[in-house]
C-alpha positions, 0 to 999 in steps of 0.5 A, spaced: 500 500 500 502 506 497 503 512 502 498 518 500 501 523 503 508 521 505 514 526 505 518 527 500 526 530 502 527 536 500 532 537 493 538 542 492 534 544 486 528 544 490 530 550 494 533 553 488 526 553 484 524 557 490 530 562 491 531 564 485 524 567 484 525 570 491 532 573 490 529 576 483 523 580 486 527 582 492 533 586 487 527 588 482 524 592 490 531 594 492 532 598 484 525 601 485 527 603 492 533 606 490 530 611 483 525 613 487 530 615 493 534 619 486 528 622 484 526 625 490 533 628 491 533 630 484 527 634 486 529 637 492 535 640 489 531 642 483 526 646 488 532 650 492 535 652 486 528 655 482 527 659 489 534 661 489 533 663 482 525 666 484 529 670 489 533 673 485 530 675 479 525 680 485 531 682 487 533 685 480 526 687 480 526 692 485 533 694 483 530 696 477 523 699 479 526 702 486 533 704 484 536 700 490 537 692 493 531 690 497 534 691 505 531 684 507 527 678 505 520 680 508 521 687 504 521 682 498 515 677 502 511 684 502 512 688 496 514 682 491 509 677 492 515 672 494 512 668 499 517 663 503 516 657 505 520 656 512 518 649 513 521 647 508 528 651 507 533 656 511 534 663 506 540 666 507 540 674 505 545 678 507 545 686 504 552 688 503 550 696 500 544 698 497 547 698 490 550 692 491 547 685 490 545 682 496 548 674 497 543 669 497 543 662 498 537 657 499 538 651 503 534 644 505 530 645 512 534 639 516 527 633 518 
């Protein structure tokens, strides 16, 4: 009488089979993950550098319109309609004249 159910000893190829497909799946996860990762970072940098640029181009506004640099960012904020997300980044504004260009710089807020 043959056993219907018995229990058959598990191959070297058996778990190859097996592994393989897991091993497959677990590579294509992680290369996801990873363009996902760059493309959030190439975003981040390109946001900064269009606020950068943002800012600048209202303070060359000003200089056009008033004759003179903007004295600070909420002057820019208030009559320029430059709105600043301060969530998000840390601007860095330093006036060195009012006819000379102010040092601009945008950062990324540490999380």
């Amino acid at each position: 009488m043959a056993k219907a159910f018995s229990r058959k000893k598990a191959s070297a190829s058996d778990i190859i089979k097996v592994l393989i497909p897991v091993l497959f799946f677990t590579l294509i996860t992680i290369s996801i993950v990873m363009g996902l990762k760059d493309v959030s970072e190439s975003s981040s940098s390109e946001s900064i550098r269009l606020m950068e640029q943002n800012l600048r181009r209202a303070t060359v506004q000003c200089y056009a319109i008033e004759g003179r640099y903007p004295p600070s960012l909420e002057y820019l904020s208030a009559n320029y309609g430059v709105i600043l997300n301060t969530d998000k980044y840390i601007y860095h504004y330093r006036v060195m004249g009012m006819n000379l260009m102010p040092d601009i710089a945008v950062f990324s807020q540490a999380e």
